[in-house]
N, C-alpha and C positions, 0 to 999 in steps of 0.2 A: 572494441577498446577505445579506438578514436572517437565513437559516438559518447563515451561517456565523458570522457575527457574534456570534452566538447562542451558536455550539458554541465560539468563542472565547472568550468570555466564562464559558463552564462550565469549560472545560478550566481558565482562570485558579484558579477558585473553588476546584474538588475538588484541584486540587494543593496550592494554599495548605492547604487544609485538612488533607490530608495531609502535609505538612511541618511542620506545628503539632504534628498528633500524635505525629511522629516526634520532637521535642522535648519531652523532659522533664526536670524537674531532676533532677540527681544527690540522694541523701541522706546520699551515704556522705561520709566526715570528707575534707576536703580536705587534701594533703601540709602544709601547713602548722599545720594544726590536729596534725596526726600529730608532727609535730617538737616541738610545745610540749608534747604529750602526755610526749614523749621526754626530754624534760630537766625537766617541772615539780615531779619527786622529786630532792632533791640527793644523791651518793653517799652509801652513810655507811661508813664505816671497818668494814674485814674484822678489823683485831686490836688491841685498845687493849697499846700500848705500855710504858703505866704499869707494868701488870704483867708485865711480862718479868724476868726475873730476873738479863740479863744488864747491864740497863740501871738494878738497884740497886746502886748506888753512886755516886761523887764523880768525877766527870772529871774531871783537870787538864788533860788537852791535847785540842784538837780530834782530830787524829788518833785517839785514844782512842775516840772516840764512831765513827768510821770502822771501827775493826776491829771494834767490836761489831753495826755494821749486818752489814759482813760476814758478819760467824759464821751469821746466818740466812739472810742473800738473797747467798747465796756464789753466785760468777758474774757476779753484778749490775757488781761494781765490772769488769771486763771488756767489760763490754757499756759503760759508761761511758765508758772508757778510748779507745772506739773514738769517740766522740760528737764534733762538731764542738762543743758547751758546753764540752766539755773539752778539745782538743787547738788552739782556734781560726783552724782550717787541716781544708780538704781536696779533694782532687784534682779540678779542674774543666778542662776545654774549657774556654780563652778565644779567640773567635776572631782570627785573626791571631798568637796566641803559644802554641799549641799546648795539649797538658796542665800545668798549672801547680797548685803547692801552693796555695792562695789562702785568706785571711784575716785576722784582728784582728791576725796575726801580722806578715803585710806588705803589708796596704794603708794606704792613704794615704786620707785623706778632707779635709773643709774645716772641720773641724769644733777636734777639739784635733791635727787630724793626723794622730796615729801612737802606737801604746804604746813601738816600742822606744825607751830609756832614759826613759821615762814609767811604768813597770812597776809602781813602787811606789804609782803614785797610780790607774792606769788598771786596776791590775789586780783591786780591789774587787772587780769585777765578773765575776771568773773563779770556778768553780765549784771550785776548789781552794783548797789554802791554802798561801802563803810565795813564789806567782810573782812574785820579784822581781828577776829579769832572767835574760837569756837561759837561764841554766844550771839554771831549774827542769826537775826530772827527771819528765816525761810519765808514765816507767812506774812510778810510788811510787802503787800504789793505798791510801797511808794518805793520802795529800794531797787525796784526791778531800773535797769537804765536799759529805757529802749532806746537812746540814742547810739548805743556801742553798736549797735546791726544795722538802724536805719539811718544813720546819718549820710547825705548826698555829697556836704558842702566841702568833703574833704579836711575841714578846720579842724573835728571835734579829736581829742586824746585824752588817754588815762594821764594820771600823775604818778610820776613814778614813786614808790611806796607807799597809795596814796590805799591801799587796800581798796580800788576800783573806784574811787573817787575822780571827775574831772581834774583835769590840768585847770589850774587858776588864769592860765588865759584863755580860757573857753568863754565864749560869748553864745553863751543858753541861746537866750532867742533866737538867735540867727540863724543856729544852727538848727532849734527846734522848727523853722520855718521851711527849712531844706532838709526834708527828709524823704525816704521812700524801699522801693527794693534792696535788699541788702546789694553791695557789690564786692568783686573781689576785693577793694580796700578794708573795705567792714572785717571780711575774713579774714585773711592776710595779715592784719593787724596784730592778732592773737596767733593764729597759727603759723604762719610765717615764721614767730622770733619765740616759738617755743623751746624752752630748756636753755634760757638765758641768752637768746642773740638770732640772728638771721641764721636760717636751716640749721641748727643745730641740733635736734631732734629727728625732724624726719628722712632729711636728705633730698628728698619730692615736692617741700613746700618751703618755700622761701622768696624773696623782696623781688627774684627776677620775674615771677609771674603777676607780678602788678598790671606789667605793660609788658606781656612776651612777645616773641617773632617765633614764626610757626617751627623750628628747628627747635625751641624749645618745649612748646607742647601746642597740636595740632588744634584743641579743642578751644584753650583761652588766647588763642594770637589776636592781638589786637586788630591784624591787618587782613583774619579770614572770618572765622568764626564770632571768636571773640566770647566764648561761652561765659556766664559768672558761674560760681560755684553753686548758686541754690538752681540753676540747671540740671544739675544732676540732683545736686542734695537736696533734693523739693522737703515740702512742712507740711504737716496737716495738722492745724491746730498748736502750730508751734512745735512739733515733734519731727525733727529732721532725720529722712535716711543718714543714712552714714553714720557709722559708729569707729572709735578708733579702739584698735586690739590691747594698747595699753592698759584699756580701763575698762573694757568688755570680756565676756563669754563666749556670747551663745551666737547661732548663726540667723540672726532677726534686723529687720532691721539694715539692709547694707546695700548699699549702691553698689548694681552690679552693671557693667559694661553691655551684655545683653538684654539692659533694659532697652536699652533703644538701638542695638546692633542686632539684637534679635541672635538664636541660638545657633544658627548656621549662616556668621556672615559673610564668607567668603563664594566666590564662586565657582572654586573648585573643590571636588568632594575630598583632595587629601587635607586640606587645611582645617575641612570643617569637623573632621576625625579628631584632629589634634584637641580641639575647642572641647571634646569631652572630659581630659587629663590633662591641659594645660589653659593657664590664665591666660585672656588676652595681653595683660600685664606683661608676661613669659617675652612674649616674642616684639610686644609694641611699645616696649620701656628698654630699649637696649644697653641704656645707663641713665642715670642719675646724676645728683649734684651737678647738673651741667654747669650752672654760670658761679656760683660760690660753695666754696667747700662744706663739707658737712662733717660732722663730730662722730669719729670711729673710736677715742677710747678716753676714757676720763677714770685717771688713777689720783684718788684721794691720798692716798699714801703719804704724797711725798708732798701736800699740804705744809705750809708751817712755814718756810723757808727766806727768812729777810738777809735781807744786805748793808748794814752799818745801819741795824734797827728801822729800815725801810720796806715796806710791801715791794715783793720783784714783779715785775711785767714781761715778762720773751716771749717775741712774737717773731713770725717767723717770716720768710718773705714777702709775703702777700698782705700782711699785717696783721696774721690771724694771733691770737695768744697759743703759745705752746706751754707756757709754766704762767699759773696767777699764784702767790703766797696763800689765797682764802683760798682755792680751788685744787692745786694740785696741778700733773701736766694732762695734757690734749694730743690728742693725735687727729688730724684732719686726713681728708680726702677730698679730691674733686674727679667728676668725670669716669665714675667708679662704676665699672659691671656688680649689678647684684649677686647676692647668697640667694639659693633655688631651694622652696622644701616645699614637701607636700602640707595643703593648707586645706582642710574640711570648713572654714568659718568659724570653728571652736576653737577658745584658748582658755588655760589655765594660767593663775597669778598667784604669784608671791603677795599672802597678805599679812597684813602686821601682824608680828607676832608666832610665825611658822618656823620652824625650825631648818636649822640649814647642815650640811655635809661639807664640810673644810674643806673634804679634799677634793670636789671639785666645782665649777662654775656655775652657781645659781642663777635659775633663769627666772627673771624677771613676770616672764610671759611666753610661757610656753604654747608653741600653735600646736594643735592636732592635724595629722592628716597621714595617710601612706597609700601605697600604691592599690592595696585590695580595698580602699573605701570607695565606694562608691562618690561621695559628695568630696574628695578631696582631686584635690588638682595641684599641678607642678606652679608658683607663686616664687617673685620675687620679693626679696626681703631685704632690707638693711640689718643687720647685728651691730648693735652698739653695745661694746664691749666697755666694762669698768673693775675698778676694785673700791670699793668702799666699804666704812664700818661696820662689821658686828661684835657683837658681845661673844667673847670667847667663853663665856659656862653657860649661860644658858643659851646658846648659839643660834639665835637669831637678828637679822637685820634691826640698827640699830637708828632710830630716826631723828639727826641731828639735830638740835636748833644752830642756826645759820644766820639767821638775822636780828642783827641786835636793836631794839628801840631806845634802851634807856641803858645806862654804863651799868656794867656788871649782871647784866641779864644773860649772861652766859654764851650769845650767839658768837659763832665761832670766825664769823668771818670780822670782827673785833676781835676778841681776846685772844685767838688760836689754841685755845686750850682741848683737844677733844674731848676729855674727861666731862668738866662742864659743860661742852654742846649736849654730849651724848646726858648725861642729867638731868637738865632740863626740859630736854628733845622727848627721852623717857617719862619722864612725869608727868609730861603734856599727855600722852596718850595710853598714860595708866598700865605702863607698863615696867617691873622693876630693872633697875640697869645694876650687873654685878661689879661696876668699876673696873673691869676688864674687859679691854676692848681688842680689837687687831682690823684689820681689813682682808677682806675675801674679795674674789673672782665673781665678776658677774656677767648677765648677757639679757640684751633686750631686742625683742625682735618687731621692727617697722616695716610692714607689707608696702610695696611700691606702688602706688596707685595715678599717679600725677606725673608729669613732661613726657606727656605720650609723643612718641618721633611720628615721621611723616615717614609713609609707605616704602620708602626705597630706604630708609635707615635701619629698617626693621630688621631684628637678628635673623642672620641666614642660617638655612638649615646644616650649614658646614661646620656653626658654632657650638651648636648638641652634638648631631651626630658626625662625631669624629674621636679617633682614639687619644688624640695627643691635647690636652688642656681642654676640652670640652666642658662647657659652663655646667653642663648636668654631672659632672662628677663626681661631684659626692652623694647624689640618690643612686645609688646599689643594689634596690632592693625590684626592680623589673629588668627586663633586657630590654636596651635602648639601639637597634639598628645603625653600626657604622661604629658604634662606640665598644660595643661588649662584643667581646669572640671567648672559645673553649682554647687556653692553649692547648690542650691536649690533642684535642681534633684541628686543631688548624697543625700543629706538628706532625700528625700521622698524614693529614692530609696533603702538606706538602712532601713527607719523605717519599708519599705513596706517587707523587708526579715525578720526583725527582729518579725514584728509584725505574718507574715506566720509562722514563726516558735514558737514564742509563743501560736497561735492559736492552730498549730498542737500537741503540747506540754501540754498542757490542754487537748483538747480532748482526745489525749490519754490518762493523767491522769485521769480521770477521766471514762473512757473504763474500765482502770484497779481500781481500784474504785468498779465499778457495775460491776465486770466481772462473768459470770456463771462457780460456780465452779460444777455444775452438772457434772456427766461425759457425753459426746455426746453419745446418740443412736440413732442417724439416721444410715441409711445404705448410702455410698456415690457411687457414679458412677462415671465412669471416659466421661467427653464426650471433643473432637478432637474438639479448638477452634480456634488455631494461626497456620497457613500455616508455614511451612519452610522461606518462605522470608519476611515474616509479621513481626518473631523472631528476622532474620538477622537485617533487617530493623530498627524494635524498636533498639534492644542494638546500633547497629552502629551509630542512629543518639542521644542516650543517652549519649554514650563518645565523639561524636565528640562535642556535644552541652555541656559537659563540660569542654569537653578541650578547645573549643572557648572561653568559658566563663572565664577560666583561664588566659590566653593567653590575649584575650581581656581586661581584668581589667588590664591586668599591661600593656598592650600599653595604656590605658586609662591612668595611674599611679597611681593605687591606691595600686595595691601587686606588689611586687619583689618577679621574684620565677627565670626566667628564663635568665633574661637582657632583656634589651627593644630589642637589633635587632634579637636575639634568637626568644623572644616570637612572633615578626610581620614576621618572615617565617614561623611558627610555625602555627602561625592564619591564613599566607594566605594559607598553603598547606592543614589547615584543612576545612577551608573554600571551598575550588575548589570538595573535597572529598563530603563534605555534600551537594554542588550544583549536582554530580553527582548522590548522594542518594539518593536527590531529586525526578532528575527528571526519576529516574528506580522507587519510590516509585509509581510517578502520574502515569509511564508509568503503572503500575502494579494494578495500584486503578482502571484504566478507563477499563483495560483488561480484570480484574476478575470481575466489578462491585463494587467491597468492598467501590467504594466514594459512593454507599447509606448510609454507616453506619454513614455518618457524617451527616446526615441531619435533621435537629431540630426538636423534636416533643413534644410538650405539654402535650401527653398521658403521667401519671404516675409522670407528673412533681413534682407534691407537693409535691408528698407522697413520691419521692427520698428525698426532701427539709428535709421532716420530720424524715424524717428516718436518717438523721446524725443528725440532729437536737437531735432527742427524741430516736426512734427507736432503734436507736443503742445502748443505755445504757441498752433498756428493752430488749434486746435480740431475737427484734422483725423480724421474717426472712424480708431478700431485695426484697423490693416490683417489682423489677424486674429482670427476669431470663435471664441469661445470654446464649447464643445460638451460633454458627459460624455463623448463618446470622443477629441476632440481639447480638453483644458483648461489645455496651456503652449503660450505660443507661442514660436519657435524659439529666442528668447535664453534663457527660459526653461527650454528642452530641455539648450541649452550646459552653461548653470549648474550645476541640477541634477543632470547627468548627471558633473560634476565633483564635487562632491558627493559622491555614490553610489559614484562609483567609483573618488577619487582623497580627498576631505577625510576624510570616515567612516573606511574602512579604515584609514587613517593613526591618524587618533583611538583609534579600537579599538585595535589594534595596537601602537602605543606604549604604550596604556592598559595593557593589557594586559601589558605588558612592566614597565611601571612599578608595577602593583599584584604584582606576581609576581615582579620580579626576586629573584636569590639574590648574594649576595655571593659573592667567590673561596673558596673551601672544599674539604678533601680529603675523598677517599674521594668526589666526588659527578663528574658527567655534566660534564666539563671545558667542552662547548661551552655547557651552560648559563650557565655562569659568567660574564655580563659584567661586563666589565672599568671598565664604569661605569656610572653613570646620564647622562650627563651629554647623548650622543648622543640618548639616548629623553627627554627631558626638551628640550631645542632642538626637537626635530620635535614633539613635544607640545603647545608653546607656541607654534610656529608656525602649526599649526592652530588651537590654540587663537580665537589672533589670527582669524586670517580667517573662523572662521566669527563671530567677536563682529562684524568689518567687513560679514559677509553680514547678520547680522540687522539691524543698522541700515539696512542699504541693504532690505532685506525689509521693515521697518517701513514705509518712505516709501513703498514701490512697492505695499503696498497705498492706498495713497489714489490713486494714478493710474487707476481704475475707471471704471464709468460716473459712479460721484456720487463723494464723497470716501468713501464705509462701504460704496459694494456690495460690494467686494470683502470686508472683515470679514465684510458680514450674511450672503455666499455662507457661508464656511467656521463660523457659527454653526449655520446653517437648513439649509445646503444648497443654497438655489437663489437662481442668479445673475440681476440684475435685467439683461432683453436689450431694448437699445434695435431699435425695429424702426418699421417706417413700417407706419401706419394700415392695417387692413383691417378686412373685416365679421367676424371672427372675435378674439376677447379672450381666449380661453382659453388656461392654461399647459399648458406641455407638460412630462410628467416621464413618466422611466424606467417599464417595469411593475414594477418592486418598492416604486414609494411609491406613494401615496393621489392621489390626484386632487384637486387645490387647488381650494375652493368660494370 
């Protein structure tokens, strides 16, 4: 028995130690060191412009500085031409309405609505010059203004209502001479002060990323990286990644974080699990609107509002507007934890013209995604929430005119009439208005993609999985570890501890109660019943089987002892330990024979029954004698043998499922795929439960022994103190493989 014990104990050693050596660090650059490597030189310019000779002289018109880019980069304005910056429209799958033109052109949002008859004011923003209503001509490649993207000199701006036209102190040539890679300014520009002002729109892009500090986003800090935007948003032929979900579909098309983070970029395998069902976004955007506040709810309603015949302006602390008389009130935020949905890449939109349900909140742009799709993942969102006009009979969104040119042209943010906006707004896009209007509930949803935080800011796993305010609480529809329990089985489960331990609680009261205060005269012997690894075996699987059960309850979320991602390495390396103690226990059961001891026998069943029952108060001896070949007695056998063959397996088993599961996913082994955790999580806690019930009830029933510790000093030393009547003979009796007790 000591030889095996022996060769067990080596086998542990030489493998550990072989697995040490089979572990060594890498030295080569990690992919992220590789990325900063990649971008820590900024381009520099292929041809200085100044000296072209086509671009000495005096522009007077923008178009002018258009034909001279031309002349060189002939082709380009075609490639342009084709671009959704320029055409703001193009062919997407929406589903349920088929292929549809879709864009700035005719969506609706909550924001200022809509550009049509808005053109002169909305249309700043187009990469042309003179869009100022419908009848701007797409194929005039003199209208294209490449100076809005390539300008360097920092001078060049639109005019405000100029319907994309320069500002009148723009100095053409100067600027046409300093031109080159777009920069975040170029961007910024327009997307930055979308929906009327600095981040008002997206929440993730706004005036402070001009010139960030890496606490704002890791990627554009001026003082690391310093990324630009067409970094990621690369062009081919003028056709840039990245699409925004307001005015898209399909899933084509989109700057993914795994372009160059690659699909597993963590260096641990639980994080890179997560990476299959959650957006890097999820966990590396931990909030938003960091440095100015962002626009959560814009109520038209209450529009209209003057003060001794004057437009009101309230603004609120910070100097934001909370009430404009053309606009209605605002509600801002700063510093805001995102809304969490599942996002597949698809989205559907409200297009002119669709009809809407009063009774409740029309979503602008609805995403697709849930937990059984494969291509959807957990994404942060912004919801910007509004009310604004529809036509109450024929009950669709109602597309105001807003900006007025000439007196009496209807636009609302002159006359305040909504009657005439909404008439005007209507007739522009051919659509009839029933002179009955009201305002309805809306909602638009902004994926978070931008002010990625720096590694130690990143949301902690305590921020999901946890039962109390956990950011994933309103996705329902999977089981999320730490956050989702059964009351039903966490209530049985604890009455079933509660009730063990009152049972065991009584019994002993009542032990000590009827206790024999006789002094003992029996004579005891000592006889050799637990082998060396029998010892090892029990304590080792007593602590690991509590430390799991520690460990386990707070990834479950029921105790906080250690932090949820502390406790889930904690569980799994005690987990792998108790699987290897396992299987040296069975290899050790089958070796010696000792799996006879678990084998159920109805001899003496009763009368063990009896014997805690009754027995034991009258200080009746244990109807059966403990022996190294015979050392449970039948209840014991029961127990155990449940155990062994019905709790463990269960435990493993689910364990096992539960450290392994794989989310729904394509291209992979469909039946692996469960469809939840939720089932292996119930039966995991189940067991859980019962064995936490067996070890308290295991606790008491060692003191039921010959004294209150023989049974302890057995499973310390080995040998159990055996009450025996008097003879001429004292000496113990032990197995031949221990020493002979002097």
């Amino acid at each position: 028995m000591k030889r095996i014990f022996i060769a067990l104990i080596l086998f542990g050693a030489i493998a550990g130690v072989i697995l040490s050596a089979l572990h060594t660090e890498s030295t080569a650059p990690t992919p992220l060191a590789l990325l900063k490597e990649r971008y820590a030189a900024p381009e520099k310019p292929s041809a200085n412009h100044s000296l072209f000779t086509q671009l000495q002289k005096t522009f007077a018109r923008p178009q002018e500085v258009t034909a001279a880019c031309i002349l060189c980069h002939n082709g380009r304005h075609h490639e342009v031409m084709r671009s959704t910056h320029w055409r703001w429209e193009r062919l997407e799958y929406v589903e349920g309405k088929g292929i549809r033109a879709i864009g700035k052109k005719n969506i609706l949002n909550n924001f200022c609505i809509g550009i049509s008859t808005n053109e002169q004011s909305c249309n700043k923003c187009h990469i042309g010059y003179g869009y100022a209503d419908q009848s701007f001509n797409f194929n005039d490649s003199l209208n294209i203004d490449c100076l809005s993207c390539h300008d360097t000199s920092g001078t060049y701006l639109k005019a405000t209502g100029g319907a994309g036209m320069p500002d009148s102190t723009v100095d053409l040539t100067f600027v046409a001479k300093n031109v080159g890679r777009p920069g975040r300014t170029n961007c910024g520009t327009c997307h930055f002060y979308g929906g009327g002002g600095n981040n008002v729109k997206h929440g993730d892009l706004e005036k402070a990323l001009f010139d960030p500090t890496r606490d704002i986003d890791v990627h554009m800090a001026s003082e690391d990286v310093n990324m630009q935007c067409v970094d990621c948003h690369t062009a081919k032929q003028h056709q840039m990644l990245g699409k925004l979900y307001s005015v898209s579909s399909m899933n084509r098309g989109r700057v993914e974080c795994e372009s160059c983070h690659g699909r597993l970029p963590h260096s641990d395998d639980l994080n890179n699990k997560h990476t299959l069902k959650v957006a890097c976004q999820t966990c590396h955007i931990p909030i938003y609107a960091k440095v100015n506040p962002t626009k959560l709810y814009w109520d038209y309603s209450t529009a209209g509002k003057t003060e001794d015949g004057q437009f009101c302006d309230v603004k609120d602390s910070l100097g934001f507007d909370t009430y404009l008389t053309i606009k209605g009130s605002f509600i801002w935020g700063r510093e805001l934890k995102p809304e969490y949905y599942w996002f597949n890449g698809r989205a559907a939109h409200y297009l002119i013209g669709d009809t809407v349900d009063a009774s409740k909140p029309v979503k602008m742009n609805q995403l697709f995604g849930a937990y059984d799709d494969p291509d959807a993942k957990i994404t942060p969102v912004k919801v910007h929430r509004g009310k604004q006009i529809y036509d109450t009979k024929f009950n669709y969104l109602i597309q105001p005119k807003t900006v007025s040119t000439v007196p009496g042209d209807g636009g609302y943010w002159k006359e305040l009439n909504w009657n005439r906006a909404a008439e005007e707004g209507m007739k522009a896009i051919n659509l009839p208005y029933s002179g009955n209007y009201g305002f309805i509930e809306t909602e638009m949803f902004w994926p978070i993609n931008h002010m990625v935080s720096p590694k130690d800011e990143t949301v902690k796993c305590e921020e999901c999985h946890t039962r109390k305010e956990s950011r994933l609480a309103a996705l329902t529809d999977f089981y999320l570890p730490g956050r989702d329990s059964n009351s039903w089985i966490e209530r049985i489960g604890t009455w079933a501890i509660l009730l063990t331990l009152a049972g065991v609680l009584s019994h002993g009261f009542l032990r000590y109660l009827t206790r024999d205060r006789r002094a003992p005269v029996e004579i005891v012997k000592k006889e050799y019943i637990y082998a060396g690894f029998e010892r090892f075996w029990h304590w080792m699987q007593a602590g690991l089987i509590l430390f799991l059960a520690l460990t386990g309850f707070e990834i479950h979320g029921a105790i906080k002892f250690f932090g949820f991602e502390q406790a889930v390495s904690y569980h799994n390396v005690a987990a792998y330990c108790f699987l290897v103690l396992t299987a040296f226990s069975i290899f050790w059961d089958f070796t010696t024979g000792e799996w006879r001891q678990y084998l159920p026998t109805k001899q003496k069943l009763k009368a063990e029954i009896g014997y805690y029952l009754i027995g034991i108060f009258r200080h009746a001896p244990h109807p059966t004698r403990k022996t190294s070949l015979s050392k449970l007695n039948p209840l014991q056998r029961l127990v155990y043998l449940g155990l062994i063959v019905l709790v463990i397996p269960l435990m493993v088993t689910s364990g096992l499922l539960y450290m392994f599961y794989r989310y729904p996913q394509r291209y992979e082994v469909i039946s692996l795929n469960i469809q939840g955790l939720s089932t292996v999580a119930l039966l995991h806690t189940i067991g859980a439960f019962f064995l936490v019930a067996f070890f308290v009830a295991h606790l008491y029933l060692i003191t039921t022994g010959h004294t209150l510790t023989s049974n302890l000093k057995a499973m310390i030393t080995g040998f159990e103190d055996m009450p025996e009547e008097k003879s001429s003979s004292e000496e113990t009796v032990a197995p031949t493989d221990s020493p002979p007790i002097k």
